[in-house]
N, C-alpha and C positions, 0 to 999 in steps of 0.2 A: 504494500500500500504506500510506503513513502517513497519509493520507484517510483510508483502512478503519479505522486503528487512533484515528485524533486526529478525529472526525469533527465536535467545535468550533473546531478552527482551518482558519485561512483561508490556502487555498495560491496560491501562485503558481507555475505551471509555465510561467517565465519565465527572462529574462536579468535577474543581480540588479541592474545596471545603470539596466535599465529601469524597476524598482519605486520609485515613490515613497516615500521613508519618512514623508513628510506626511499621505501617503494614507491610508498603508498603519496608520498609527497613528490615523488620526486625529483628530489635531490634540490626544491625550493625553499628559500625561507619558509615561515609559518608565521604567518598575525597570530591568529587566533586560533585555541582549538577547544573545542567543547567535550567536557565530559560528564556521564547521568550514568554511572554504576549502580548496578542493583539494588532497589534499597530497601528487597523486602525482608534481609537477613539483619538490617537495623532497625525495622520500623516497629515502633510498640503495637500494633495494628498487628502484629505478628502472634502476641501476646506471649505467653512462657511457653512457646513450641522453642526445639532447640535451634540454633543457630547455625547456618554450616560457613566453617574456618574460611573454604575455598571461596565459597559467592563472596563474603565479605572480601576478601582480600582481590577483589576483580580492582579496587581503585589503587592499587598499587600498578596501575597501567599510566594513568597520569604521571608517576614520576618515570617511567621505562619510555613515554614518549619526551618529556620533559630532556632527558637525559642526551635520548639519541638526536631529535632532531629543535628542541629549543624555542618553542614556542615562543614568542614577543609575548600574548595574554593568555594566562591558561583559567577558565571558568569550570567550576564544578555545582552541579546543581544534586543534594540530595533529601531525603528528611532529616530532621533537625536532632535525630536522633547518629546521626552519622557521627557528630563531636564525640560519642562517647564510645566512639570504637576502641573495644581494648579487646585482651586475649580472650577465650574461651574454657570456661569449665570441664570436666570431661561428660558431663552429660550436655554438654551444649548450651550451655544458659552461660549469657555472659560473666566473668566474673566480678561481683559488685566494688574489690577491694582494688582493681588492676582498672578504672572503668576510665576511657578515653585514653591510654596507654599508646596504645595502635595509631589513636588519631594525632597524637603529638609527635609520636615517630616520625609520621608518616609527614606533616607539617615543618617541621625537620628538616627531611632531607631536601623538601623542597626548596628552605632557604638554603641552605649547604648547595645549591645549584644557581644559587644568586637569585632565586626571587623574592621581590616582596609579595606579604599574602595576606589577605584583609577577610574577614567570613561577616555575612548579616541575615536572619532569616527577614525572608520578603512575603510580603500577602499578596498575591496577583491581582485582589480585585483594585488593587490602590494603582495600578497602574494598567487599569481597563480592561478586564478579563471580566465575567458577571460568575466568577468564582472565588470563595474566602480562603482555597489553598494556599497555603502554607511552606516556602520549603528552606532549608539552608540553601546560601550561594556563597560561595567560596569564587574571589578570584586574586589571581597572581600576575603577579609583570614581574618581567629583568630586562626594560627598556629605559629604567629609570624614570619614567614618566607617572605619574600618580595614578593609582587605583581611584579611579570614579562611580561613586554609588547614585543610580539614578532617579531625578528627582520626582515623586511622586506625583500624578496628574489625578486621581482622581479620590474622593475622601470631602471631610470636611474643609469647608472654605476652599476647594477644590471644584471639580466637575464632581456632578452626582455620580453614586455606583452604580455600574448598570447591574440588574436585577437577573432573577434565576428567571422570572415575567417572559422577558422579550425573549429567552430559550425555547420556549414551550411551542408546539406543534398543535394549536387549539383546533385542528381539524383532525387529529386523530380519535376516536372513539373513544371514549372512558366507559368500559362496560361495566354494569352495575355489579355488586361485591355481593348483592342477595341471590344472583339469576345464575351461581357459577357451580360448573358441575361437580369440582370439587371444592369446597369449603378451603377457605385461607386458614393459615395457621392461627393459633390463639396467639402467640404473641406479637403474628402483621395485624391481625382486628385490634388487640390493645391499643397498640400504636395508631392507627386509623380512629378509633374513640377519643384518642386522647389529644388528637391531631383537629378533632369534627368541635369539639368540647372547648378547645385554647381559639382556635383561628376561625369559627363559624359562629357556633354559640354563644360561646362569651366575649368575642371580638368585639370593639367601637365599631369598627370600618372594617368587616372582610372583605376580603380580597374576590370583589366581582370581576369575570371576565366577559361573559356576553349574554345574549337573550337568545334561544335557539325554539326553534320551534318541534323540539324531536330528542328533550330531556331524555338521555340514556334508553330510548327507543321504547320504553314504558306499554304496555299495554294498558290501556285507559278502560272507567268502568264508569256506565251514566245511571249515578246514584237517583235518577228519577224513577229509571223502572229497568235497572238490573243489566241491559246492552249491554254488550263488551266491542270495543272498538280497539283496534290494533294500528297503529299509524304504519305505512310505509317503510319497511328498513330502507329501502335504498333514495330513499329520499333525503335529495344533500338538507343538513338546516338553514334556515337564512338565520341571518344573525343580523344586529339590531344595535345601536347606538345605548347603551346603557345610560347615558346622561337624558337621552333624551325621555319622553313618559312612555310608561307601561304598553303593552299593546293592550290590547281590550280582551277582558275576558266575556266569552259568551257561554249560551248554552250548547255549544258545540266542544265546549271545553279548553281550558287555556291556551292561549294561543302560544304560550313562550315560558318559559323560567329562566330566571334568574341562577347564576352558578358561583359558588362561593369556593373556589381551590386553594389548598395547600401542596406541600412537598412533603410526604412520608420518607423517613428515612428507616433501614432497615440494613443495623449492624449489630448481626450475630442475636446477641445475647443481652444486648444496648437498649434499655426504656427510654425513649424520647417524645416530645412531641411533635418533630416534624420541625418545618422551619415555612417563614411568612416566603413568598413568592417577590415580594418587593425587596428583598436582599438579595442580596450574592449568593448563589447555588452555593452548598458546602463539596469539599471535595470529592469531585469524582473517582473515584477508585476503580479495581482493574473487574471488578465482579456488579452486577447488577443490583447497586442497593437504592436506590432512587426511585419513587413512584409520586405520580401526581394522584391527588385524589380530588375531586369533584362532589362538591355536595348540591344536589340540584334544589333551589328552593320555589316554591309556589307561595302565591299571594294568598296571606290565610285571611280567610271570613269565619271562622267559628264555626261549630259544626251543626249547629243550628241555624243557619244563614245561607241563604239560595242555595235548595234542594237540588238544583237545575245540574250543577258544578259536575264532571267529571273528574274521577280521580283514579293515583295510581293504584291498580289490583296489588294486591303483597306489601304495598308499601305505607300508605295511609288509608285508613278505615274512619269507621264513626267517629272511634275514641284516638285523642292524638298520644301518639305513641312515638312520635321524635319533638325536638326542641325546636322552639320558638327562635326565629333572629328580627331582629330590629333593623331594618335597612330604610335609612335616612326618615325613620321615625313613624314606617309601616313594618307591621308585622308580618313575616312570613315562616312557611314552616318545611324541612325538609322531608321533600318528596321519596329521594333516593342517592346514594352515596356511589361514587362512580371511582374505580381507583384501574391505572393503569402503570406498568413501569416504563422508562422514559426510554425513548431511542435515539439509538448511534448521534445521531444530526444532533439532537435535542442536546446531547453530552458534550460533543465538540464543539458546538456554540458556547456552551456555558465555561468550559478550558480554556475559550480564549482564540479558537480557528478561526480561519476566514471563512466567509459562507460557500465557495467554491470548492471547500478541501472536498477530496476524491474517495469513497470510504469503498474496500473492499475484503471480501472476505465474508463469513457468517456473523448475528450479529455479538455473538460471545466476544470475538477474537477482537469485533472493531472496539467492542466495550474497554476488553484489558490492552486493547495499544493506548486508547484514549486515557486511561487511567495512571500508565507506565507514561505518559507523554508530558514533557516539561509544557508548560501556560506560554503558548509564543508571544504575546503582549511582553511578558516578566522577559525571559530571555532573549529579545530586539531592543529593551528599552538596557538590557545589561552591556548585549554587543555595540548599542551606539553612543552610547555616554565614555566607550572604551576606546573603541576603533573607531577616533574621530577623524582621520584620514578619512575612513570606507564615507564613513556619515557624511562628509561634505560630498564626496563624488554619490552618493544618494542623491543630496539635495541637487544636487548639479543638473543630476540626468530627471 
């Protein structure tokens, strides 16, 4: 896939070991060179599984390039658990008394090769990714010219953040969480409860997205005299101006709902409530933990109030049986809960890509390159605060 997308650079789909840097260059200076070694054998995400001696030890490639062919800036980007590289235990768990050992060594020899080397962990969303990723950055020079840490564009008194919002793919389906053949697990519903209860329920301002006339495909029931009415699946929804007034509800039954979304998060073992859609997606990782959920609501009249009203079968009856929300000082009440997990596109947006990037493969595989993939916002705003040479001949062209 990053062939498909870099189709002038030269890959190697090798052990990095085995690549010559003589070769592989050459026989050219080097600006810059980029390095993101493994960093699931440091990351606490890893939790007390053991550690293997060999992955960690892949960024002792930095100083074997460093050495042969001499970088001008050498950048490392990994989790911020990377500083505490030290030895290993024999059952693999790091050892607590020896802890960043490895990483100083290693920090070390870099100077002993004449560089200076500065480290800062960076949040990508401060510098326009619509993600709150997190990582170390480590960079070195032996050009003598100073290490430059790039200045923040977005934040307060800044440009606003861009949101996990503008990621979302609001024409994908959210299929309802009641209608599914097998039951989600108790601890994705916890988390969907507690998600519906913080950001719908008890919200000032939930987060509306549109007015659709084809709420999670709903089979409709006309409480006059029993009908059952099934709308169209393949009917695209129109969608509506939320600022603007309600459409009309008749006796033919609502014409639209209201949709109050969040972001389900779902790690492991981890009680959350999710996160607002107006903030920075949290970190994408390399395994599917991210769901949108959709709470559809309908404009409540009490259940003694115009008989006429169609409603959903399975989901609201006589007696109200989900929660009230208050949206700009009407009452409404949720029809049906919609949760879907996020895709490829939706992911890459939120890391930081361009909307053009090229995604191939199934969609596990594009999930964990997305997730193993440095934020390119973070690392262009690192390579041009550095390589201000390249930067002006940018600006030039």
């Amino acid at each position: 896939m990053h062939r498909l997308n870099h189709p002038n650079t030269r890959h190697y789909c090798e052990n990095v070991w085995k690549v010559d840097p003589l070769e592989a260059t050459g026989g050219k200076p080097v600006g810059l060179a980029w390095f993101s070694p493994d960093c699931t054998h440091f990351s606490k995400a890893k939790g007390g599984k053991p550690k293997s001696k060999k992955i960690r030890g892949l960024a002792w490639i930095v100083y074997h390039w460093a050495k042969t062919v001499g970088p001008r800036v050498i950048c490392l980007e990994n989790v911020e658990e990377f500083a505490d590289w030290g030895p290993l235990l024999e059952d693999g768990r790091p050892c607590p008394l020896r802890k960043g050992l490895t990483f100083r060594r290693w920090w070390r020899q870099l100077e002993n090769l004449g560089y200076e080397l500065d480290a800062r962990e960076l949040v990508a969303c401060n510098y326009g990714a619509p993600t709150s990723r997190k990582r170390l950055f480590i960079i070195a020079r032996r050009d003598g010219q100073p290490i430059r840490w790039p200045d923040e564009t977005h934040g307060p008194g800044l440009l606003p953040y861009r949101t996990a919002a503008e990621c979302m793919d609001w024409s994908i389906p959210c299929p309802s969480i009641f209608d599914r053949k097998k039951s989600l697990a108790e601890a994705t519903l916890r988390r969907i409860a507690r998600g519906v209860m913080r950001y719908v329920v008890h919200a000032r301002q939930p987060f509306l997205v549109t007015v659709s006339d084809r709420p999670a495909a709903m089979t409709l029931i006309n409480t006059r005299n029993g009908e059952r009415h099934g709308r169209h699946g393949e009917q695209a929804p129109r969608v509506y101006d939320i600022q603007k007034p309600y459409a009309t509800v008749t006796a033919q039954g609502s014409q639209g709902a209201l949709v109050a979304a969040f972001l389900a998060r779902h790690y492991g073992g981890h009680e959350n409530d999710g996160s607002d859609l107006r903030i920075p997606m949290h970190t994408v990782t390399a395994k599917d933990h991210h769901s949108l959920v959709a709470a559809f609501l309908l404009k409540y009249y009490g259940t003694d109030q115009d008989p006429q009203l169609r409603e959903p079968l399975h989901t609201i009856t006589s007696k109200d049986r989900f929660g009230l929300v208050t949206v700009r000082g009407e009452p409404y009440r949720i029809a049906d809960i919609g949760m879907r997990m996020l895709q490829p596109p939706e992911l890459y947006k939120a890391q930081g890509f361009p909307p053009d990037v090229k995604l191939l493969g199934s969609k596990s595989s594009q999930v964990e390159l997305c997730g193993n993939s440095v934020s390119p916002p973070v690392a262009a705003a690192i390579v041009r605060a550095n390589m201000t040479d390249l930067a002006a001949q940018e600006r030039a062209a």
